[in-house]
C-alpha positions as CSV (number, residue, x, y, z in Angstrom):
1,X,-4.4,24.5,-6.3
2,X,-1.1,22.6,-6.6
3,X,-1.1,19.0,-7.2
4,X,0.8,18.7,-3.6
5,X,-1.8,20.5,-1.8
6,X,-4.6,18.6,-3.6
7,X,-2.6,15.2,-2.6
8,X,-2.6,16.8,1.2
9,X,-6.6,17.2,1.5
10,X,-7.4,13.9,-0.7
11,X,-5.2,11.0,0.7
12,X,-6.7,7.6,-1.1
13,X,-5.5,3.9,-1.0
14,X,-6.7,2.7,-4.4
15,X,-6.7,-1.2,-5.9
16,X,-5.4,-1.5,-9.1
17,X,-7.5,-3.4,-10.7
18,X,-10.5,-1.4,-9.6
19,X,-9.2,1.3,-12.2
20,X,-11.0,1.2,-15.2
21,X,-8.5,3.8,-17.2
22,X,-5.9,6.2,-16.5
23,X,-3.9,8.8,-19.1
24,X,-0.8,10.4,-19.5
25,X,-0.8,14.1,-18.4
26,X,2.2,17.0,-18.1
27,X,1.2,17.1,-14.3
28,X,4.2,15.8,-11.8
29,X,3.1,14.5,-8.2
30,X,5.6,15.0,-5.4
31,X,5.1,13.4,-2.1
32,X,4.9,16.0,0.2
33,X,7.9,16.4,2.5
34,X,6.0,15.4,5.7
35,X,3.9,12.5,4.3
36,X,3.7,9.6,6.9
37,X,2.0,6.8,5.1
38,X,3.0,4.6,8.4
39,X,0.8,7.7,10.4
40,X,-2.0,7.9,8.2
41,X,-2.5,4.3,8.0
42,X,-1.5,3.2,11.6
43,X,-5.6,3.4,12.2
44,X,-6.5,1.2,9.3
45,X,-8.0,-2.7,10.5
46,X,-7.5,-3.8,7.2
47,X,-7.1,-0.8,4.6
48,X,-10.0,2.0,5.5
49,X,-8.3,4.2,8.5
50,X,-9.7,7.0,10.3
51,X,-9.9,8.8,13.6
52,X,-9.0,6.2,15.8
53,X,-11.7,4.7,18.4
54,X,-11.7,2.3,20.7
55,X,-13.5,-1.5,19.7
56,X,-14.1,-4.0,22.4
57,X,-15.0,-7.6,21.3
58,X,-15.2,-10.7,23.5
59,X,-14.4,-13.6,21.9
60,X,-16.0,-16.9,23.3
61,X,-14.3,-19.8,25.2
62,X,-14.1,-21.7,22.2
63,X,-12.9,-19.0,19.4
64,X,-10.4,-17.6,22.4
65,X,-7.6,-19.9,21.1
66,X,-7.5,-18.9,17.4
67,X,-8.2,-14.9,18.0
68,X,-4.7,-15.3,20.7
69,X,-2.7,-16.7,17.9
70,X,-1.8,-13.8,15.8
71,X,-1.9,-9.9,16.6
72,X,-4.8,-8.1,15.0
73,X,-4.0,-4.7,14.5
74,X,-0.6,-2.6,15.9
75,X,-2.7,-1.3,18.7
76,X,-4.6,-4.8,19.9
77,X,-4.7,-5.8,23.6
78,X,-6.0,-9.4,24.7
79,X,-7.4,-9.4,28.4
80,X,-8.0,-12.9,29.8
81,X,-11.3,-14.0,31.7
82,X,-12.0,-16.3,33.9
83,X,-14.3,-18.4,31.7
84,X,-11.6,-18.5,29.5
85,X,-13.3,-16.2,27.1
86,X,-10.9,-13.0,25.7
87,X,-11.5,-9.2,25.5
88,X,-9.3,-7.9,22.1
89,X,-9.6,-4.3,22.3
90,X,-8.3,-2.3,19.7
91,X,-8.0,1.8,18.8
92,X,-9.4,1.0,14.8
93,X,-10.4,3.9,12.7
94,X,-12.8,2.5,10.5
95,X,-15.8,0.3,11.7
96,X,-17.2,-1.2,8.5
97,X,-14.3,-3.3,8.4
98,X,-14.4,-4.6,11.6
99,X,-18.1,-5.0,11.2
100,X,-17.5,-7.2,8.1
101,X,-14.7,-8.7,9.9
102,X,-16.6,-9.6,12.9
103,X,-20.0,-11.4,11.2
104,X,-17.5,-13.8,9.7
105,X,-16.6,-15.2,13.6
106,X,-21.0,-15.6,14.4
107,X,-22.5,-16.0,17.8
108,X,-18.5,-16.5,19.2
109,X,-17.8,-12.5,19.1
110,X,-20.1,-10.2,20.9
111,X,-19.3,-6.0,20.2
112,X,-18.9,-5.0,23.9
113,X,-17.5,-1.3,22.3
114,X,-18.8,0.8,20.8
115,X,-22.8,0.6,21.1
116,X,-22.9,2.1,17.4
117,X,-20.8,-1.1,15.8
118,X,-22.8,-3.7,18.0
119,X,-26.2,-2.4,16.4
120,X,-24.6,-2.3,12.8
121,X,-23.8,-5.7,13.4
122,X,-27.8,-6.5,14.7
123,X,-28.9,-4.9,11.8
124,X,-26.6,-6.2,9.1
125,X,-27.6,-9.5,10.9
126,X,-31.3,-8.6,11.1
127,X,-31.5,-7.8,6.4
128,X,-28.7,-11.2,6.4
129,X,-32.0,-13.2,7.8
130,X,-34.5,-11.8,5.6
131,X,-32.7,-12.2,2.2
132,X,-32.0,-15.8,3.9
133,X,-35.6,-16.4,4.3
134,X,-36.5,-15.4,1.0
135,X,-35.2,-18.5,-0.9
């Protein structure tokens, strides 16, 4: 297998200083001539992308002003309510980011889509209060 076609089926972001060594080989990597990284990434919240899917999160009266005042993701939408509460709905394509991102805002974000990221959160909640309890 070339070392383009190994680069086509294993696309990675890496952190630098997450690499604990690295050595000198004979090998040459080429980009491949129809590598996108604005494509592949295009999905990402953060830096983990994926298929795309779609997230729905209403943000509270009171956390509506600071999630308005800066786009999210390329894809993000804001819909207005009434109550003065937002919907930001965005096509992500990873959910553990969003799931981490999302615990940080508390009671003022509810998962309204998908069902699968709004019982991640319940859970992640759920072992949060028992390591919590143990002190």
């Amino acid at each position: 297998m070339s070392d383009t076609t190994i680069a086509a089926a294993r696309r990675e972001l890496l952190r630098w200083k997450r690499i604990a060594s690295a050595r000198l080989t004979n090998r040459r990597f080429q980009i491949p001539e129809d590598f996108d990284f604005d494509q592949l990434t295009e999905s990402a919240f953060n830096v983990i992308w994926g298929e795309p899917q779609e997230v729905k999160i209403r943000f509270s009266r009171e956390q509506a002003p600071y999630v308005q005042e800066r786009t999210w993701h390329p894809s993000h939408k804001i819909e207005k309510r009434p109550d003065g509460s937002v919907d930001l709905i965005m096509q992500v394509g990873n959910l553990w980011e969003i799931k981490r991102w999302l615990i940080g805002w508390g009671a003022g974000a509810r998962v309204l889509q998908p069902k699968e990221l709004a019982k991640e959160i319940e859970n992640e909640c759920a072992r949060l209060l028992r390591v919590a309890k143990k002190r």
